[in-house]
N, CA, C and O atoms as CSV, one atom per row, in Angstrom:
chain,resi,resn,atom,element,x,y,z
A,1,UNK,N,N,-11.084,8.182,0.980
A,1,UNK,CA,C,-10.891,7.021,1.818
A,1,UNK,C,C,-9.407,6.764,2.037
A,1,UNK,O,O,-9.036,6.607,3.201
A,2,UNK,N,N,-8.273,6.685,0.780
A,2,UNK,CA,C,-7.280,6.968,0.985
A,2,UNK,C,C,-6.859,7.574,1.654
A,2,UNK,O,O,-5.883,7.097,2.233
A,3,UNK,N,N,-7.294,9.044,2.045
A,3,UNK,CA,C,-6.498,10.266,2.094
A,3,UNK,C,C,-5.898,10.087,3.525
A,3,UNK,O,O,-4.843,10.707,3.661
A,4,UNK,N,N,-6.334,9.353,4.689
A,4,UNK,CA,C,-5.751,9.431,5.569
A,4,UNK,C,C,-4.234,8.105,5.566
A,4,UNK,O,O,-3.338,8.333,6.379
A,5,UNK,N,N,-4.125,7.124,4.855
A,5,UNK,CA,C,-3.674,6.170,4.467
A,5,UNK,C,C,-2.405,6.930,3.365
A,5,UNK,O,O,-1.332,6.330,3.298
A,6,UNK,N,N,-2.531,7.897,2.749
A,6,UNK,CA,C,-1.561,8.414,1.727
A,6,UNK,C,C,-0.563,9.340,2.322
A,6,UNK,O,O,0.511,9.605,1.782
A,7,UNK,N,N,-1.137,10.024,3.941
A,7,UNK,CA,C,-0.455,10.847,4.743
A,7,UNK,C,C,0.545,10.401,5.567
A,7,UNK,O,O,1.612,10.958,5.828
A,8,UNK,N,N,-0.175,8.643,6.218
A,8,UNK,CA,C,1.099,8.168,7.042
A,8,UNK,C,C,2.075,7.262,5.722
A,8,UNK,O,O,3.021,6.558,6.077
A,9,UNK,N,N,1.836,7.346,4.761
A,9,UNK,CA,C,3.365,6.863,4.184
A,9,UNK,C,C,4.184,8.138,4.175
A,9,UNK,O,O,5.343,7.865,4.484
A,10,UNK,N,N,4.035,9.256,3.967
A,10,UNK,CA,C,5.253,10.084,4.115
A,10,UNK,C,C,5.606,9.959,5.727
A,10,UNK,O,O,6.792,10.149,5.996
A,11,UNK,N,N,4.759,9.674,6.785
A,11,UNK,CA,C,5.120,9.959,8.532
A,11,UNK,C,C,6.616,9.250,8.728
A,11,UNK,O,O,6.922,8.086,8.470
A,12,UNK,N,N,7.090,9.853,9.031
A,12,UNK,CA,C,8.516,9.418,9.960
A,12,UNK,C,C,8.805,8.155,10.314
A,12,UNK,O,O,8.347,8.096,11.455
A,13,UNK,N,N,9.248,7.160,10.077
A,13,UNK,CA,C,9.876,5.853,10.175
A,13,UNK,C,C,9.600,5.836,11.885
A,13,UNK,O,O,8.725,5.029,12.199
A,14,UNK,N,N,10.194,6.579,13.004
A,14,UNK,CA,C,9.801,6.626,14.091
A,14,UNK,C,C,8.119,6.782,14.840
A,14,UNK,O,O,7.686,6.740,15.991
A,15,UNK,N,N,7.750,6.902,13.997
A,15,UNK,CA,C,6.486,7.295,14.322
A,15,UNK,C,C,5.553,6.379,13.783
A,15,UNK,O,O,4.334,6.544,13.764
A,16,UNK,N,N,6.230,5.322,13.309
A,16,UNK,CA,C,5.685,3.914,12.789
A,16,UNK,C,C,5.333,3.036,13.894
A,16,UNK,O,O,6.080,3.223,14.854
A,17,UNK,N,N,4.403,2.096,14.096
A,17,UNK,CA,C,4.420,1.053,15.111
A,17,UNK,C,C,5.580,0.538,15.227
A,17,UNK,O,O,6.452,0.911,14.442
A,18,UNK,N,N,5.790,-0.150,15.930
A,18,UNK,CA,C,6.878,-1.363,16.138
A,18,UNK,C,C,6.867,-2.648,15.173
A,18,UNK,O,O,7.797,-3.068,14.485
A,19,UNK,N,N,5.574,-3.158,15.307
A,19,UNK,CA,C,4.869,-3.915,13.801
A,19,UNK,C,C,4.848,-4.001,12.659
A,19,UNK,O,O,4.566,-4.972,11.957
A,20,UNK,N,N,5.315,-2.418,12.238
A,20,UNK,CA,C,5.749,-2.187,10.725
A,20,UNK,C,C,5.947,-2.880,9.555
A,20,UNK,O,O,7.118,-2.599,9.301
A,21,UNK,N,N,5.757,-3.236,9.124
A,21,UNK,CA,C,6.187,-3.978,7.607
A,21,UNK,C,C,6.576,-5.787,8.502
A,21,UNK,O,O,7.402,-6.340,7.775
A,22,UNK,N,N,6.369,-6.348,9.244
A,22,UNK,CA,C,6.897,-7.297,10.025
A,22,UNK,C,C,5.924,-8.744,9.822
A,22,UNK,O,O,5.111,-9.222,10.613
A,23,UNK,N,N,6.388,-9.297,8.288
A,23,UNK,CA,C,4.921,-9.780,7.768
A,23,UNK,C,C,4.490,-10.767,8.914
A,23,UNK,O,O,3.274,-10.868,9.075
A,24,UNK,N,N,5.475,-11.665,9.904
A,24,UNK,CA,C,4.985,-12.704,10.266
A,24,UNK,C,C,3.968,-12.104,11.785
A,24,UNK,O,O,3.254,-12.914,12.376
A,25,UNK,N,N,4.039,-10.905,12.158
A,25,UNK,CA,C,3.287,-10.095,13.091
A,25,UNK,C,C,1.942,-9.813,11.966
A,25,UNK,O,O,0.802,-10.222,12.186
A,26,UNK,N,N,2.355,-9.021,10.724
A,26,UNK,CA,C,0.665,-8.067,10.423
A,26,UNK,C,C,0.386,-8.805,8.903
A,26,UNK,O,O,-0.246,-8.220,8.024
A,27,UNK,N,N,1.032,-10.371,8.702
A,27,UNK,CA,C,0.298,-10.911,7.949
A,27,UNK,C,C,0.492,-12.177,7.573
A,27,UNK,O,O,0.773,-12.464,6.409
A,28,UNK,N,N,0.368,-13.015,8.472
A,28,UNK,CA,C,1.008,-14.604,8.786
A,28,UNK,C,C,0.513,-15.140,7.884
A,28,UNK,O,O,-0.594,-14.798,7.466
A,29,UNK,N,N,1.272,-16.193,7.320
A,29,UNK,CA,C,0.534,-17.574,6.101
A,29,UNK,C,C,0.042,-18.376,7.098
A,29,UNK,O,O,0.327,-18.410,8.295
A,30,UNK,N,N,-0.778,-19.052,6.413
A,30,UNK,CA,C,-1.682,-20.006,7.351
A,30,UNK,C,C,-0.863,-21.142,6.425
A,30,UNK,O,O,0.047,-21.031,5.604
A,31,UNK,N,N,-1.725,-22.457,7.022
A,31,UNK,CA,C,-0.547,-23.485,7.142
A,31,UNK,C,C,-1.068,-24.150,4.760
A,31,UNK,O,O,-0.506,-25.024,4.099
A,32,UNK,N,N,-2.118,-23.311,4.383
A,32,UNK,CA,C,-1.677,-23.496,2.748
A,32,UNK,C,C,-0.695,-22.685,2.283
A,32,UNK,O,O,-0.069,-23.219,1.367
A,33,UNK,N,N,-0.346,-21.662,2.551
A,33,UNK,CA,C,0.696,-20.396,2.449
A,33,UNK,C,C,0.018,-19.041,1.819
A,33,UNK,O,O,0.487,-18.225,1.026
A,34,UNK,N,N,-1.435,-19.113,2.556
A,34,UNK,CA,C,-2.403,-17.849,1.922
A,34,UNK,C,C,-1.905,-16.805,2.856
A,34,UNK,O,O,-1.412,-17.312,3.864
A,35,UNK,N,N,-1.877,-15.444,2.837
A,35,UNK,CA,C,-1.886,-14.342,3.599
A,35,UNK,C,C,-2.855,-14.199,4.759
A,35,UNK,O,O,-3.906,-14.833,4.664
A,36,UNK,N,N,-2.694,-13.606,5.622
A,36,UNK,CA,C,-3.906,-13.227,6.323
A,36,UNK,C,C,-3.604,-11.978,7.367
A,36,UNK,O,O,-3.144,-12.111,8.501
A,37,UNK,N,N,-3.936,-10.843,6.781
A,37,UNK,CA,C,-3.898,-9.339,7.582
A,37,UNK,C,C,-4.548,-9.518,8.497
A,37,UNK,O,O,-5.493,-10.263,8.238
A,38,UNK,N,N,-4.497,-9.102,9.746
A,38,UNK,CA,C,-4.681,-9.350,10.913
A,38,UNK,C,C,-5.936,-8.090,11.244
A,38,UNK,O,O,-5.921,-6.922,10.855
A,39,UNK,N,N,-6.773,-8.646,11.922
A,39,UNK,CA,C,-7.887,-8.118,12.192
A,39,UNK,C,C,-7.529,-6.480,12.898
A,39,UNK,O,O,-7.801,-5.343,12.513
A,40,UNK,N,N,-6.940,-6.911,13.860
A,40,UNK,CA,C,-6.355,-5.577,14.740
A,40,UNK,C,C,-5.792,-4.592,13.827
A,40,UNK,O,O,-6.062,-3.411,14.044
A,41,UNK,N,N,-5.063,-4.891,12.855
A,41,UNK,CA,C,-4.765,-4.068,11.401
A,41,UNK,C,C,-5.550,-3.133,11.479
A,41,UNK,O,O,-5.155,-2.026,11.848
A,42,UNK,N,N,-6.912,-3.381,11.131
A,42,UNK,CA,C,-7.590,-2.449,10.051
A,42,UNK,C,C,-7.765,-0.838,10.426
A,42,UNK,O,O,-8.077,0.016,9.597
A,43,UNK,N,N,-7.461,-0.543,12.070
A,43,UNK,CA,C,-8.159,0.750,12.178
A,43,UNK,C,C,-6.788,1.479,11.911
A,43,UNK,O,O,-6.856,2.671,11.613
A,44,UNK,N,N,-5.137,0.679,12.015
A,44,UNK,CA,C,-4.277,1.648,11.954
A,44,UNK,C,C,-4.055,2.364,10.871
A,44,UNK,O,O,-4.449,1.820,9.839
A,45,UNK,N,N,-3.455,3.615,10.722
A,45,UNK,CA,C,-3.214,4.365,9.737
A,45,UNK,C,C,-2.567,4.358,8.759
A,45,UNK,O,O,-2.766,4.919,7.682
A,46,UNK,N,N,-1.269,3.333,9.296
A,46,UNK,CA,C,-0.123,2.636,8.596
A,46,UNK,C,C,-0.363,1.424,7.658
A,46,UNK,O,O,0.480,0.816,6.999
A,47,UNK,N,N,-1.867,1.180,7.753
A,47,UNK,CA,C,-2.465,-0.107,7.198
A,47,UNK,C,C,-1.411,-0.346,5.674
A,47,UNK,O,O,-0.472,-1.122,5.497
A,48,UNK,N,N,-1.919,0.476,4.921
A,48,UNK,CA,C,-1.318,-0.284,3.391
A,48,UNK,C,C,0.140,0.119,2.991
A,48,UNK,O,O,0.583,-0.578,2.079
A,49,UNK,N,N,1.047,1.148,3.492
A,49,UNK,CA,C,2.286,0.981,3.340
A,49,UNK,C,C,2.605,-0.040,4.245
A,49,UNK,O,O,3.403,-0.785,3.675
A,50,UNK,N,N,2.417,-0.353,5.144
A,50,UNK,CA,C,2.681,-1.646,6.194
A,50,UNK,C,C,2.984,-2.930,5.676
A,50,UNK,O,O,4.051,-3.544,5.696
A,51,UNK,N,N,1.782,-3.265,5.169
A,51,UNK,CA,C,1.506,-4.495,4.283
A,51,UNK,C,C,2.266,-4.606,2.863
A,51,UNK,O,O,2.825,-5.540,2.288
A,52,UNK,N,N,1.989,-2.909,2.468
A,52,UNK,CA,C,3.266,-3.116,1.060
A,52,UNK,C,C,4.695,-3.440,1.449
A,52,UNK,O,O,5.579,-3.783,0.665
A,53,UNK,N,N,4.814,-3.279,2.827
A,53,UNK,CA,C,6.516,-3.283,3.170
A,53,UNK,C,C,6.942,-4.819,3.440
A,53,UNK,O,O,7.994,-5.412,3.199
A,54,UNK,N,N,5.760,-5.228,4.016
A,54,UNK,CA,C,5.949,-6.913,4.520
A,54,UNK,C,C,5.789,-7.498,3.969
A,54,UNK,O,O,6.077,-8.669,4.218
A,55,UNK,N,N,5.007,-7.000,2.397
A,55,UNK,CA,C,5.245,-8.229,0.938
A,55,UNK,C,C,6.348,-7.831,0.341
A,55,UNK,O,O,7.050,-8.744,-0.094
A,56,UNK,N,N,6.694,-6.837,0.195
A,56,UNK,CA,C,8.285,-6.724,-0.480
A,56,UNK,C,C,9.373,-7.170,0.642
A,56,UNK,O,O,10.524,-7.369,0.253
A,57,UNK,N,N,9.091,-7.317,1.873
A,57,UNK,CA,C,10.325,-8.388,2.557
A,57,UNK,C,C,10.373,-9.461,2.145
A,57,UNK,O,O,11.411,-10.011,1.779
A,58,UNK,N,N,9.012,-10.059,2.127
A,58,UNK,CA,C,9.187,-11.308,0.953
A,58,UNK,C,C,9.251,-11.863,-0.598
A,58,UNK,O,O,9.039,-12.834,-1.323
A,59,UNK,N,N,9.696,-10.532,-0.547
A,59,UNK,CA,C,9.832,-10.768,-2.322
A,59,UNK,C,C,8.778,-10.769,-3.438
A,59,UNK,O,O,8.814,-10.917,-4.660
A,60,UNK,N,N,7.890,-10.558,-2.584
A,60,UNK,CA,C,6.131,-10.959,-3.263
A,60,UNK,C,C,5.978,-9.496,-3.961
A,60,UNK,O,O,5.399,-9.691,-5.029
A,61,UNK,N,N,6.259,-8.112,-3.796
A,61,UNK,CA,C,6.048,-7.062,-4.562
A,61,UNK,C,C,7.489,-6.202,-4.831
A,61,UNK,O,O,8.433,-5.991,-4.069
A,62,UNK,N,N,7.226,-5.748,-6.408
A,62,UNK,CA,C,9.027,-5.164,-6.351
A,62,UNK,C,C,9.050,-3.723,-5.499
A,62,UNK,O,O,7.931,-3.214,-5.430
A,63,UNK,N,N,9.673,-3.284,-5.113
A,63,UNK,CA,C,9.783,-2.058,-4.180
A,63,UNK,C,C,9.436,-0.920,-4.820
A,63,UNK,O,O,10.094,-0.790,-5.853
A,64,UNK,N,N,8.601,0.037,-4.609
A,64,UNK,CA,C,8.016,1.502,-5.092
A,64,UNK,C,C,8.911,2.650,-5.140
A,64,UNK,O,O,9.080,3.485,-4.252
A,65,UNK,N,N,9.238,2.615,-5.819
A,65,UNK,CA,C,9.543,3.957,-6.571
A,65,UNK,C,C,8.711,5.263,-5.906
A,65,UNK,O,O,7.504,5.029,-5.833
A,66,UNK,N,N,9.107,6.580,-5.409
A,66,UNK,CA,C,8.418,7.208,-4.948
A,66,UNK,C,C,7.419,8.333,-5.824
A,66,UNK,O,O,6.621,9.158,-5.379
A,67,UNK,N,N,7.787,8.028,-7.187
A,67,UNK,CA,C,7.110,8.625,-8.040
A,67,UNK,C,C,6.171,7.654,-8.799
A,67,UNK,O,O,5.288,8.014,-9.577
A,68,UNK,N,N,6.397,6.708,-8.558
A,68,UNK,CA,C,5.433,5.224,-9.307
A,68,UNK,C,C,4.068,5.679,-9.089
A,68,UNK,O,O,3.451,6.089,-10.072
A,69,UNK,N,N,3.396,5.666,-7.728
A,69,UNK,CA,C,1.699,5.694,-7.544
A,69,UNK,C,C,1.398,7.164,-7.936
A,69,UNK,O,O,0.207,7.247,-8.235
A,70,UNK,N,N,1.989,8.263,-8.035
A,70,UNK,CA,C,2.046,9.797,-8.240
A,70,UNK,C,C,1.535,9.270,-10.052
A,70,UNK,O,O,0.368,9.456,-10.396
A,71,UNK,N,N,2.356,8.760,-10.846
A,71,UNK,CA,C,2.553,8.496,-12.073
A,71,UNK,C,C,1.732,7.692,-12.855
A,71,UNK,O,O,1.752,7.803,-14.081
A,72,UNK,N,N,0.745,6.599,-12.078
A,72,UNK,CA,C,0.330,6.168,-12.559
A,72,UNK,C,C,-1.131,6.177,-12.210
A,72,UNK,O,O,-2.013,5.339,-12.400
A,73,UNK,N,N,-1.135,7.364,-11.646
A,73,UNK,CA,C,-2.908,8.355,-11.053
A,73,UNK,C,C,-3.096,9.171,-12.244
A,73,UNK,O,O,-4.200,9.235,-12.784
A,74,UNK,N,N,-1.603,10.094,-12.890
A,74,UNK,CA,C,-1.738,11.130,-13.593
A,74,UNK,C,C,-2.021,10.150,-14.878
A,74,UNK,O,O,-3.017,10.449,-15.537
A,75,UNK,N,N,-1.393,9.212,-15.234
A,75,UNK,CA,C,-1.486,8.022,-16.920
A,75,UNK,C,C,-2.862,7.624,-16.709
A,75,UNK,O,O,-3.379,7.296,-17.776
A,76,UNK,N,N,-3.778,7.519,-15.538
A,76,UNK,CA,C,-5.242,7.080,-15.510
A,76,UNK,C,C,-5.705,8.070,-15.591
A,76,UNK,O,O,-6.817,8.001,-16.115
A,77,UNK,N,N,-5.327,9.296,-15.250
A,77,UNK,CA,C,-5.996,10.525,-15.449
A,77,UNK,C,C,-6.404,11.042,-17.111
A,77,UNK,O,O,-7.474,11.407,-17.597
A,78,UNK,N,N,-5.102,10.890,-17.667
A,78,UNK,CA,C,-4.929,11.423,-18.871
A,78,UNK,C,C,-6.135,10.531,-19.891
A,78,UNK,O,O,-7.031,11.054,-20.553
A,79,UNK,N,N,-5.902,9.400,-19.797
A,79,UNK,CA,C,-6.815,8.214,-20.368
A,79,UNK,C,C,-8.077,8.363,-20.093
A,79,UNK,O,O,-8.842,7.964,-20.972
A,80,UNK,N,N,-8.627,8.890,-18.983
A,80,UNK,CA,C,-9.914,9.036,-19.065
A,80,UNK,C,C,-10.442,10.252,-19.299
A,80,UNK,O,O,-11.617,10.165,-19.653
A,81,UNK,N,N,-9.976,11.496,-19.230
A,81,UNK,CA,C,-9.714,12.458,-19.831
A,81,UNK,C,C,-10.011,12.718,-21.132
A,81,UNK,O,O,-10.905,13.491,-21.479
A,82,UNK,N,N,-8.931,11.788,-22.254
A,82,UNK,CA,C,-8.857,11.373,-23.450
A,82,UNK,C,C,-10.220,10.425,-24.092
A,82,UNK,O,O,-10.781,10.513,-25.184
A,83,UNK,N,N,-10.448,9.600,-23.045
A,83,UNK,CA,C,-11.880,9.129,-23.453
A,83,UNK,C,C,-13.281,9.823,-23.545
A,83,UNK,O,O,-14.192,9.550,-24.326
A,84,UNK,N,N,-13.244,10.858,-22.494
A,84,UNK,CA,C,-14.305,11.584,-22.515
A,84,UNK,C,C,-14.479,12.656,-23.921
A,84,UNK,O,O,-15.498,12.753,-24.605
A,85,UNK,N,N,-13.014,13.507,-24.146
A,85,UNK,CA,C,-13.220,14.144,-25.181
A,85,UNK,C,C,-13.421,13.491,-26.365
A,85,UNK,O,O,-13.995,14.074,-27.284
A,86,UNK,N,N,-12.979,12.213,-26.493
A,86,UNK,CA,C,-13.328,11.491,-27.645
A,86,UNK,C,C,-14.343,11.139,-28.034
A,86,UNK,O,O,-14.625,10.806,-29.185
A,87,UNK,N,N,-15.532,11.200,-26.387
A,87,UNK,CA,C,-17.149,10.946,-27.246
A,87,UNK,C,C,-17.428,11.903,-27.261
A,87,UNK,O,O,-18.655,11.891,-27.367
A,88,UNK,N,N,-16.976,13.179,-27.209
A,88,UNK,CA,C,-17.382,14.367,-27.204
A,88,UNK,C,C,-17.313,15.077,-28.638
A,88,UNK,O,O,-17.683,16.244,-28.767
């Protein structure tokens, strides 16, 4: 389900919408100060680096490391891994 979503974060900065990371375009507060991703969102490709970019403009997530999500697939890997041989 990812897999098409994990391809456009490496895509070319140019080859991004115009919309990009632009929270008050692809994820306006409503007037309590909740989020709200925009419907038209959902079919683009750029969906969740998008949204990760327009909460770290606001300070709301610390910025990714490009080895962070790589790193912490392989530490869930290992752990369940480790659990299985252990009832084994």
């Amino acid at each position: 389900m990812d897999s098409n979503n994990g391809a456009s974060e490496a895509a070319p900065a140019e080859s991004q919408p115009q919309c990009f990371g632009d929270p008050e375009r692809v994820c306006p507060k409503d007037e309590e100060g909740f989020f709200h991703p925009q419907d038209r969102c959902l079919p683009c490709p750029f969906l969740k680096p998008c949204l990760r970019a327009a909460l770290e403009k606001q300070n709301l997530l610390p910025p990714q490391s490009p080895g962070t999500q790589a790193g912490a697939g392989l530490v869930t890997f290992i752990k369940r891994w480790s659990a299985q041989k252990l009832k084994h």
